[in-house]
Legacy VTK file of the C-alpha trace (Angstrom):
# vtk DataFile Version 3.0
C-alpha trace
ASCII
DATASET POLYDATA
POINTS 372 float
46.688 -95.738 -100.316
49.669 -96.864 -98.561
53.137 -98.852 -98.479
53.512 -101.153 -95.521
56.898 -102.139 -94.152
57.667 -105.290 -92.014
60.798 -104.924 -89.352
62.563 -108.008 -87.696
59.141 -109.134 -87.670
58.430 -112.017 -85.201
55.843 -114.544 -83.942
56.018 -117.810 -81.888
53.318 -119.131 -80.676
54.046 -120.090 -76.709
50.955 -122.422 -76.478
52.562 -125.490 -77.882
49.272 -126.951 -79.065
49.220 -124.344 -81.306
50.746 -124.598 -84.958
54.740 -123.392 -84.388
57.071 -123.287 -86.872
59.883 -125.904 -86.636
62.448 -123.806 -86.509
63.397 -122.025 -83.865
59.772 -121.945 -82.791
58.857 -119.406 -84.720
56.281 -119.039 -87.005
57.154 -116.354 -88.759
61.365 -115.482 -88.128
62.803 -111.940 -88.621
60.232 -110.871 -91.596
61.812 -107.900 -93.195
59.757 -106.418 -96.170
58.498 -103.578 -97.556
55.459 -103.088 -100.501
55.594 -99.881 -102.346
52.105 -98.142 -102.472
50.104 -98.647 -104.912
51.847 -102.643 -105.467
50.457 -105.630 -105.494
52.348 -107.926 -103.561
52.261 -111.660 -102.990
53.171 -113.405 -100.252
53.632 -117.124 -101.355
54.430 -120.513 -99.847
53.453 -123.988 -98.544
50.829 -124.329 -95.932
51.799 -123.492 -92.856
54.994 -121.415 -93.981
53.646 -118.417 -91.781
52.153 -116.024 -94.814
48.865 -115.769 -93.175
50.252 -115.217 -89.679
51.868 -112.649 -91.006
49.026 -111.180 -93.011
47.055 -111.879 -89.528
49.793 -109.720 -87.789
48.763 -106.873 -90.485
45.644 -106.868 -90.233
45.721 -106.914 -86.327
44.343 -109.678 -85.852
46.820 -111.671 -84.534
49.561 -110.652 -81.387
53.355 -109.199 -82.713
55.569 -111.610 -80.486
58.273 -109.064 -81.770
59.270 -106.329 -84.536
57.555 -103.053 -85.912
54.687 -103.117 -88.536
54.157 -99.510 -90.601
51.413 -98.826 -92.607
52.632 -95.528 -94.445
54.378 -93.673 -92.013
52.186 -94.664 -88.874
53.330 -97.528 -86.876
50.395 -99.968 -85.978
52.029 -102.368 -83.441
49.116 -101.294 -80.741
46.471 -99.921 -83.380
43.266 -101.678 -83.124
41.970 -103.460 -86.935
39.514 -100.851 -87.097
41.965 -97.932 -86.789
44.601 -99.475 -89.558
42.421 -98.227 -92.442
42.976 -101.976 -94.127
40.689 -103.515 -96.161
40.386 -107.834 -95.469
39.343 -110.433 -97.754
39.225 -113.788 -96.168
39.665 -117.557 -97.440
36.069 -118.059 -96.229
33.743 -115.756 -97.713
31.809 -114.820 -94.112
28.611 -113.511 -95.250
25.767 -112.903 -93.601
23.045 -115.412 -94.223
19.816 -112.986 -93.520
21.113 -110.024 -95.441
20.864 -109.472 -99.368
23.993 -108.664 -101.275
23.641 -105.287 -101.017
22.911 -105.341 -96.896
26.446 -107.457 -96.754
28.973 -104.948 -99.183
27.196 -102.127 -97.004
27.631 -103.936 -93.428
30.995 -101.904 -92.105
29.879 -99.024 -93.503
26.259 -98.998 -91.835
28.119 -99.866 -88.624
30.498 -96.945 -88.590
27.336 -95.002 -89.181
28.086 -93.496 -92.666
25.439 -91.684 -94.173
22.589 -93.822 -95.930
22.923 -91.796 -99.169
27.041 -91.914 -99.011
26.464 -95.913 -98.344
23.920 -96.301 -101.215
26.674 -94.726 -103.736
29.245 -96.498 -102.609
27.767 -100.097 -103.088
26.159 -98.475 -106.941
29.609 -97.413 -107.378
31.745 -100.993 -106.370
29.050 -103.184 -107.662
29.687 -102.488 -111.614
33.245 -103.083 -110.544
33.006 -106.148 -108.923
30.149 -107.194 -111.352
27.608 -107.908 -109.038
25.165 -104.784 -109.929
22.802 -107.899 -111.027
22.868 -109.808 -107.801
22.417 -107.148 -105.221
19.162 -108.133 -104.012
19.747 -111.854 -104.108
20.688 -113.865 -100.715
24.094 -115.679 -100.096
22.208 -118.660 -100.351
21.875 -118.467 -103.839
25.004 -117.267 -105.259
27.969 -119.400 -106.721
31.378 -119.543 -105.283
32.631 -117.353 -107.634
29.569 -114.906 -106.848
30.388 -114.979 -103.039
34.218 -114.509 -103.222
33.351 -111.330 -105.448
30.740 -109.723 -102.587
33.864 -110.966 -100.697
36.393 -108.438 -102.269
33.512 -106.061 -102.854
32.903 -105.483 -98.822
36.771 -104.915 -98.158
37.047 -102.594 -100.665
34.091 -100.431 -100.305
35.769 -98.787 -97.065
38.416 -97.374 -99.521
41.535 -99.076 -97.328
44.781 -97.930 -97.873
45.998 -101.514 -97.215
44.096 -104.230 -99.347
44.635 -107.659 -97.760
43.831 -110.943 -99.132
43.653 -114.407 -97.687
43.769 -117.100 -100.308
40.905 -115.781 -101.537
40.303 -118.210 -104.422
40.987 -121.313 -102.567
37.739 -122.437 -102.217
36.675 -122.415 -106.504
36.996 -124.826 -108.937
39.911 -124.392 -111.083
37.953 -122.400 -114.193
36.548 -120.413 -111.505
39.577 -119.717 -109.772
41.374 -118.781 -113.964
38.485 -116.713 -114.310
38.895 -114.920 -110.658
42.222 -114.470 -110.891
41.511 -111.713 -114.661
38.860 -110.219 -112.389
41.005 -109.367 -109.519
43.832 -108.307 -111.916
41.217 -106.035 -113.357
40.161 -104.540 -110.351
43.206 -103.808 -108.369
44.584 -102.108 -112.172
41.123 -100.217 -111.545
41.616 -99.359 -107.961
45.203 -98.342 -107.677
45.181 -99.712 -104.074
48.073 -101.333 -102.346
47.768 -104.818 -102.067
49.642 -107.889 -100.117
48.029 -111.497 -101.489
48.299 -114.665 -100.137
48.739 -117.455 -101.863
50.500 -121.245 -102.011
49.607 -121.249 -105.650
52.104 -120.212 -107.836
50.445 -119.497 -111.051
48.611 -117.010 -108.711
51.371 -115.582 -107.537
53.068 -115.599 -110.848
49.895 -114.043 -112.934
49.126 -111.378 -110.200
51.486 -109.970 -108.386
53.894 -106.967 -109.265
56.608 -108.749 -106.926
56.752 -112.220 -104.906
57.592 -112.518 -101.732
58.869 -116.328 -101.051
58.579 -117.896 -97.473
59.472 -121.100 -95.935
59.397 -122.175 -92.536
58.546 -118.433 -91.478
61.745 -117.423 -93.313
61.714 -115.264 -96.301
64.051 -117.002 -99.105
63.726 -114.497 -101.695
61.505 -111.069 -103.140
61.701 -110.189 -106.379
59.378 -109.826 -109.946
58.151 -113.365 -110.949
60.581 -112.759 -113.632
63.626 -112.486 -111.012
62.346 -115.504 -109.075
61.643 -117.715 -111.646
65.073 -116.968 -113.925
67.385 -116.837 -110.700
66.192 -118.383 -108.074
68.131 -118.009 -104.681
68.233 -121.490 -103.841
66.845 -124.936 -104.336
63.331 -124.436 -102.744
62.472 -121.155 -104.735
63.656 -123.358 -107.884
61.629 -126.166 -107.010
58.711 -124.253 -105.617
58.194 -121.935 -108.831
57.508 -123.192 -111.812
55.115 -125.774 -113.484
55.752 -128.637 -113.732
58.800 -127.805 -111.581
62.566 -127.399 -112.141
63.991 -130.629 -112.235
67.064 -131.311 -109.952
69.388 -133.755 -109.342
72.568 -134.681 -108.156
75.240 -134.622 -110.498
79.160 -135.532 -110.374
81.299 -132.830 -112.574
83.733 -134.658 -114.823
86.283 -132.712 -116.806
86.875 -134.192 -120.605
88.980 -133.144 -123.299
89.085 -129.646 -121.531
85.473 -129.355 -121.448
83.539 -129.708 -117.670
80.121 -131.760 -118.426
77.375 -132.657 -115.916
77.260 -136.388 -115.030
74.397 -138.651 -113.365
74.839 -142.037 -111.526
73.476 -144.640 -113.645
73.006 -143.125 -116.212
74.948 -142.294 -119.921
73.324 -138.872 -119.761
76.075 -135.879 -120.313
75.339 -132.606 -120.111
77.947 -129.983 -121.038
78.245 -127.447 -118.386
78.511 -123.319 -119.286
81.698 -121.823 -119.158
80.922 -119.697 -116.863
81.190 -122.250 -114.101
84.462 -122.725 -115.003
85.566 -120.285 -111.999
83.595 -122.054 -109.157
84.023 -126.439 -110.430
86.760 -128.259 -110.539
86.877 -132.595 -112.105
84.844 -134.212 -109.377
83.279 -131.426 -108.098
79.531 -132.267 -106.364
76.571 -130.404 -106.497
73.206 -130.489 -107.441
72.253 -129.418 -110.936
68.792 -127.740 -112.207
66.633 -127.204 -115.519
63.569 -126.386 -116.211
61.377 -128.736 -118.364
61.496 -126.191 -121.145
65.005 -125.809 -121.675
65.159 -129.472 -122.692
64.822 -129.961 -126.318
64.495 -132.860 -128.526
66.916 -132.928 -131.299
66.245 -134.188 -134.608
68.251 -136.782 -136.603
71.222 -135.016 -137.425
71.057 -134.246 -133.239
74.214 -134.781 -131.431
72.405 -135.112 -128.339
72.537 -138.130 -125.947
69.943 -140.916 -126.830
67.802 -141.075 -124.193
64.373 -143.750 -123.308
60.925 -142.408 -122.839
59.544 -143.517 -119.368
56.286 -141.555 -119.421
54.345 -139.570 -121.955
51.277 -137.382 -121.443
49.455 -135.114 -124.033
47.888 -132.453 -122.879
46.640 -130.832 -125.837
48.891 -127.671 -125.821
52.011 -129.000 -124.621
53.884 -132.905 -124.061
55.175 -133.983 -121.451
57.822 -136.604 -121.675
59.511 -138.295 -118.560
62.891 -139.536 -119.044
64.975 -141.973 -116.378
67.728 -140.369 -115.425
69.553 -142.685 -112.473
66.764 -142.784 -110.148
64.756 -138.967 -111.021
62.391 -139.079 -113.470
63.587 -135.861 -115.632
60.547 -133.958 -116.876
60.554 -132.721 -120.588
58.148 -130.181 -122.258
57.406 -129.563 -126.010
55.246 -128.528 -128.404
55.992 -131.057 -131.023
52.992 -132.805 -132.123
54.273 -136.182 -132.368
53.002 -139.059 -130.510
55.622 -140.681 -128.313
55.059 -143.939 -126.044
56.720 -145.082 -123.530
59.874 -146.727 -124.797
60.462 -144.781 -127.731
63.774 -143.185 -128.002
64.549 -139.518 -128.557
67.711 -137.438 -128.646
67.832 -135.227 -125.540
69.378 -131.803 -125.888
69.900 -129.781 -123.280
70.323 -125.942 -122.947
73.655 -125.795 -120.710
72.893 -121.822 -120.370
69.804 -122.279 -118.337
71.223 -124.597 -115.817
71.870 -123.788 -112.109
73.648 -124.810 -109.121
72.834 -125.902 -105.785
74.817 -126.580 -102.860
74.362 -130.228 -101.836
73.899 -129.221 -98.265
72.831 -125.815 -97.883
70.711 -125.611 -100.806
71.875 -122.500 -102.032
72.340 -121.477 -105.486
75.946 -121.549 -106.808
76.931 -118.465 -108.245
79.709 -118.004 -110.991
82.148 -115.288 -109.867
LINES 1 373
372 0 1 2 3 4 5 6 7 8 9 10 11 12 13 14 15 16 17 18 19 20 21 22 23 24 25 26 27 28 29 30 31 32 33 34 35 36 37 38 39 40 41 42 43 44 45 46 47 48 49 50 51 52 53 54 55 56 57 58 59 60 61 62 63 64 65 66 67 68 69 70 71 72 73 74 75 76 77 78 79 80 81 82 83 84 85 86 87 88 89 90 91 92 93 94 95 96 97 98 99 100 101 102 103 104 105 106 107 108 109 110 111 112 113 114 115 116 117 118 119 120 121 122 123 124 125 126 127 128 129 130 131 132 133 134 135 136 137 138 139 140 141 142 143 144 145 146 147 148 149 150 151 152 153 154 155 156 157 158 159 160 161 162 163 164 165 166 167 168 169 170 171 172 173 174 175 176 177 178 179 180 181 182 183 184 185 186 187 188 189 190 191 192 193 194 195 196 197 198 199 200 201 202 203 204 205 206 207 208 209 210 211 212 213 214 215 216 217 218 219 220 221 222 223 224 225 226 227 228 229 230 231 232 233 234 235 236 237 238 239 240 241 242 243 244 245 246 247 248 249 250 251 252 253 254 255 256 257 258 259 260 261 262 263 264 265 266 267 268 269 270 271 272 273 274 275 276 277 278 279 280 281 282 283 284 285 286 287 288 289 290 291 292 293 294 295 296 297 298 299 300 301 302 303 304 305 306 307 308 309 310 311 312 313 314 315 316 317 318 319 320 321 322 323 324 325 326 327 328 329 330 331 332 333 334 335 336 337 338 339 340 341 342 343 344 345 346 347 348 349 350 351 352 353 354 355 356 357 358 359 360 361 362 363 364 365 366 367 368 369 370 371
């Protein structure tokens, strides 16, 4: 196996037909990344944010309009697919509709002309892994989505890549298939050690999967880090709103200063948060910004609760978890808990709010606000 490292990486697509980023042009904008070997990376971001372009640009498969691409030490700018010892898994699954299981896993290796016996334990060997030893003699017409994505992975990785890359590859299942997936692949790359770059606009995939997450927007990446790091601290207001389920809620707020105390307000409404002390350095009374908090770190006090009464707008059970909307100006702020109670719409609860796991954003560039 090996790393791969992207360098001022750039593509624009001249034909103007063709999807182009709005910005700049560019569908993918001075990429610079690197995955360790033996990582799993993900690459994560709303359709047509240029994470499969670049994955395409990988793979070889699509032109470098500029920048370097390494895969270990070799650089692979004017390598042919074939010759950049990658393995591919696309979104569609691409079999081939007269051959059996087995004839599709073994496909690239019967065409590089590997020996029959080397081929034949190869496919006994990845089958077991993949869990399709039962299937091999069964045609694509037969199998489930879940049964084709896994012949899928199985033909990428029987040419032992040292780059693993995958396209979505779940995008096409159900969403137990897809949960169920998702432990299989975990399982497998733990099994194969291999060095893997994922793409994804699902961020529970990203989140479940990956080692690290790499963020993009517009062709620009916003952030890298564990889903730990990009969930806790997010850079800015688009990581923030893009991770996270339901997702962070933010709003405008106007910073009033009371008693000696700074607390978040919110036109039209009574709502008062206080704000952490260690603000203090960046805020001053009147100060504008926009502030964020996860669903989770809003708590619902009991009667002895000095939090702020607040009204119930919407309430949905989902068995494990409630989710309670509350009206804050014109957002609807989204609430998570695991009480048990029954709550309507209407009701009235005492809202408390944990100041510590707020953030900032700048109103106009988005960017988190960082206490010095």
């Amino acid at each position: 196996m090996a790393g791969l490292k992207l360098v001022h990486l750039y593509k624009r697509y001249e034909n103007s037909g063709k999807k182009k980023s709005i910005q700049n042009n560019y569908a993918v904008n001075d990429l610079n990344l690197e995955c360790a070997q033996g990582e799993f990376l993900a690459l994560l971001g709303p359709s047509g944010c240029g994470k499969t372009t670049t994955l395409r640009m990988t793979a070889g498969l699509e032109d470098i309009t500029k920048g370097d691409i390494y895969i270990g030490d070799t650089r692979v700018n004017d390598l042919a697919p074939k010759d950049r010892h990658i393995g591919l898994a696309f979104e569609d699954y691409a079999m081939y509709p007269p051959m059996t299981v087995y004839e599709n896993i073994a496909f690239n290796l019967r065409a590089k002309k590997v020996d029959k016996n080397e081929i034949d334990r190869r496919v006994r060997e990845i089958a077991p892994l993949m869990q399709v030893e039962d299937i091999l003699d069964t045609m694509p017409v037969k199998l489930s989505g879940g049964q084709k994505q896994r012949v899928n992975i199985a033909r990428a990785i029987i040419r032992r890549p040292e780059l693993l890359l995958m396209d979505e590859p779940l995008s096409h299942l159900d969403g137990k298939a897809r949960q169920a997936m998702r432990v299989e692949i975990k399982r497998l790359i733990n099994e194969i050690k291999c060095t893997t770059v994922y793409v994804t606009h699902d961020q529970l995939e990203a989140m479940s999967l990956a080692d690290r997450i790499a963020i993009i927007n517009f062709g620009v990446l916003q952030q890298v880090g564990t889903p730990a790091e990009v969930y806790d601290n997010p850079v800015n207001e688009f990581v923030a709103s893009f991770i996270g389920e339901p997702p962070m809620n933010i709003m405008e707020t106007k910073i009033i200063k009371k008693d000696g105390n700074f607390f978040f307000t919110f036109e039209g409404s009574d709502l008062n948060i206080h704000v952490p002390e260690r603000y203090y350095s960046v805020i001053e009374d009147g100060f504008k910004c926009k502030m964020g908090v996860r669903p989770m770190d809003l708590l619902i006090g009991d009667e002895n609760s000095k939090g702020t009464p607040e009204r119930i707008a919407t309430f949905e059970n989902l068995g494990d978890e409630r989710r309670i909307g509350i009206r804050v100006g014109n957002t609807l702020m989204m609430l998570i808990t695991e009480n048990e109670r029954r709550y309507k719409s209407g009701d009235i609860i005492r809202l408390e709010v944990r100041g510590e796991k707020t953030h900032l954003f700048d109103l106009e560039t988005g960017n988190r606000i960082r206490e010095k």
